[in-house]
TIDREN-987597 format. One line per field, with one value per residue (C-alpha): residue number from 1; residue in three letters; x negated, y, z. Coordinates in nm, 3 decimals, padded with zeros to 5 digits. Each point is the difference from the previous one (the first is absolute). Layout:
REM TIDREN-987597
n <- (NUM|...)
res <- (ALA|...)
x <- (X|...)
y <- (Y|...)
z <- (Z|...)
This chain:
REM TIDREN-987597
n <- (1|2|3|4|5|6|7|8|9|10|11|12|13|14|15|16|17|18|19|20|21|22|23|24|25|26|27|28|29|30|31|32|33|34|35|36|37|38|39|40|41|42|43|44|45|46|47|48|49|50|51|52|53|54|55|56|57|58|59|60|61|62|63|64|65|66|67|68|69|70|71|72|73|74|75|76|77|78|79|80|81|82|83|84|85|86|87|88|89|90|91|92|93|94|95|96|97|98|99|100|101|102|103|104|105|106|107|108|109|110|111|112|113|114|115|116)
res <- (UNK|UNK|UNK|UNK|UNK|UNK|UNK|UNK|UNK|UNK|UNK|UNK|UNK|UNK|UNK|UNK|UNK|UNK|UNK|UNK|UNK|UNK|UNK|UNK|UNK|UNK|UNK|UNK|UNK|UNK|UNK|UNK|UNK|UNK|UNK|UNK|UNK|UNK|UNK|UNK|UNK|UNK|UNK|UNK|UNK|UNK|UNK|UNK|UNK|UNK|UNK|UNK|UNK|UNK|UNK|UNK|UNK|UNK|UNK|UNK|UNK|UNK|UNK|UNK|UNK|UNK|UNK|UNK|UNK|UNK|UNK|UNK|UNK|UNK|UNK|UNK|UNK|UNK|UNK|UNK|UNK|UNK|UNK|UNK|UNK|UNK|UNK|UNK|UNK|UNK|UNK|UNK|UNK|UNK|UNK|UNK|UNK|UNK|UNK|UNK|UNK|UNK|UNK|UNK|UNK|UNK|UNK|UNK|UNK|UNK|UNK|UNK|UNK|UNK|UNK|UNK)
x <- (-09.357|-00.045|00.194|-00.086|00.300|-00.076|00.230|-00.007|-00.033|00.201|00.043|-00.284|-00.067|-00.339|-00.191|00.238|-00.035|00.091|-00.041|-00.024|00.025|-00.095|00.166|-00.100|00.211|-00.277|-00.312|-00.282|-00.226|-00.246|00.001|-00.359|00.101|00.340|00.020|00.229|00.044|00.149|00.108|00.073|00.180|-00.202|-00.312|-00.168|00.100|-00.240|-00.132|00.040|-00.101|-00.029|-00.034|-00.173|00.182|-00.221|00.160|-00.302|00.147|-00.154|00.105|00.018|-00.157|00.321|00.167|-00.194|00.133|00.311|00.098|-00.015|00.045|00.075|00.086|00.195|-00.081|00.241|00.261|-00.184|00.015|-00.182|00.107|-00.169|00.088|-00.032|-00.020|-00.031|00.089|-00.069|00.145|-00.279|00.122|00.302|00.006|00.112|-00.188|-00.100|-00.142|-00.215|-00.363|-00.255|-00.205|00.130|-00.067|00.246|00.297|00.322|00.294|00.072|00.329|00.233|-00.178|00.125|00.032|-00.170|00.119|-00.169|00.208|00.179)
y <- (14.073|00.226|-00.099|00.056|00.093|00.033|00.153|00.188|-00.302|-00.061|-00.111|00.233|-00.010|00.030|00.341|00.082|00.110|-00.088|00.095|-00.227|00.101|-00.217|00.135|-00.153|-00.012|00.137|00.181|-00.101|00.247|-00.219|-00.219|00.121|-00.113|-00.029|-00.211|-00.112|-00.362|-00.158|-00.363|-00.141|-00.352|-00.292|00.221|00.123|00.323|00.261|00.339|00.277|00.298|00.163|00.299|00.124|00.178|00.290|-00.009|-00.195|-00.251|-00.254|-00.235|-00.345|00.080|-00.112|00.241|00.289|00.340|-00.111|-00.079|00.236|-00.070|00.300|-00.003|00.185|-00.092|00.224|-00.195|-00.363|-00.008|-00.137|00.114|-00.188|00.173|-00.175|00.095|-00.176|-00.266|-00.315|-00.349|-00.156|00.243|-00.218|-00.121|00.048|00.319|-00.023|00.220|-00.081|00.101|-00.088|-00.158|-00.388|00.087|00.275|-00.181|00.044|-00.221|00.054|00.164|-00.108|00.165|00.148|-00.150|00.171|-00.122|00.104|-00.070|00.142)
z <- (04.554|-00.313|-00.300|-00.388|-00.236|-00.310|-00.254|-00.379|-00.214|-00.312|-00.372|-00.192|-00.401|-00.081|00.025|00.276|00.330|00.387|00.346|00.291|00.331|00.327|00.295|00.318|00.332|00.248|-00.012|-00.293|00.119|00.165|-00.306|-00.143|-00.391|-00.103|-00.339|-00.317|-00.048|-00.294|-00.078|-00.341|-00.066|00.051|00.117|00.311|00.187|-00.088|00.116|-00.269|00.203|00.327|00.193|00.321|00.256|-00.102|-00.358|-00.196|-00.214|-00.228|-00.306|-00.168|-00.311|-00.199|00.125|00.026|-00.106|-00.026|00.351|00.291|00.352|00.237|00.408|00.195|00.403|00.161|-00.205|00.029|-00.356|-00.279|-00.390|-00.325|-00.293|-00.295|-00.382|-00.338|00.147|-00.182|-00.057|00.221|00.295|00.068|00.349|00.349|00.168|00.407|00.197|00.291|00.160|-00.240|00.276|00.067|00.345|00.054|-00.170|00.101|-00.095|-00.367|-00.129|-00.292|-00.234|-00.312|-00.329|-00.287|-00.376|-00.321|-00.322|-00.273)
């Protein structure tokens, strides 16, 4: 069964920048739409952008132009780069398929802080 590891996340002052990656242990090829989850304390897990296998990716409007997610199938790989990041960006980043209904079991995540 494929596995998510997610990695890249850190301590970040404000107007900085990151780069998650999302490695996965097998093949994410068939997996139409990759996406970016995030999860702050106390609220819902939510989906902050995704990408096609084709390369088409698409934004919550919060974060628009300043995140970027990017895929690299041969190396069943998902990047999200992030910049200015903001205080309200703190959370824990997932990756998964954006469709419910391709799921597979979530990783760790990685743990995204915004402070000075």
């Amino acid at each position: 069964q494929v596995q998510l590891v997610e990695s890249g996340g850190g301590l970040v002052q404000p107007g900085g920048s990151l780069r998650l990656s999302c490695a996965a242990s097998g093949s994410i090829f068939n997996i139409p739409t990759m996406g970016w989850y995030r999860q702050a304390p106390g609220k819902q897990r939510e989906l902050v952008a995704t990408i096609t296998r084709d390369g088409s990716t698409d934004y919550k409007a919060s974060v628009q132009g300043r995140f970027t997610i990017s895929r690299d199938n041969a190396k069943n790989t998902v990047y999200l780069r992030i910049n200015s990041l903001k205080s309200e960006d703190t959370a824990v980043y997932y990756c998964n398929a954006a469709a419910r209904s391709n799921w597979i079991p979530w990783g760790q995540g990685t743990q995204v802080t915004v402070s000075s």
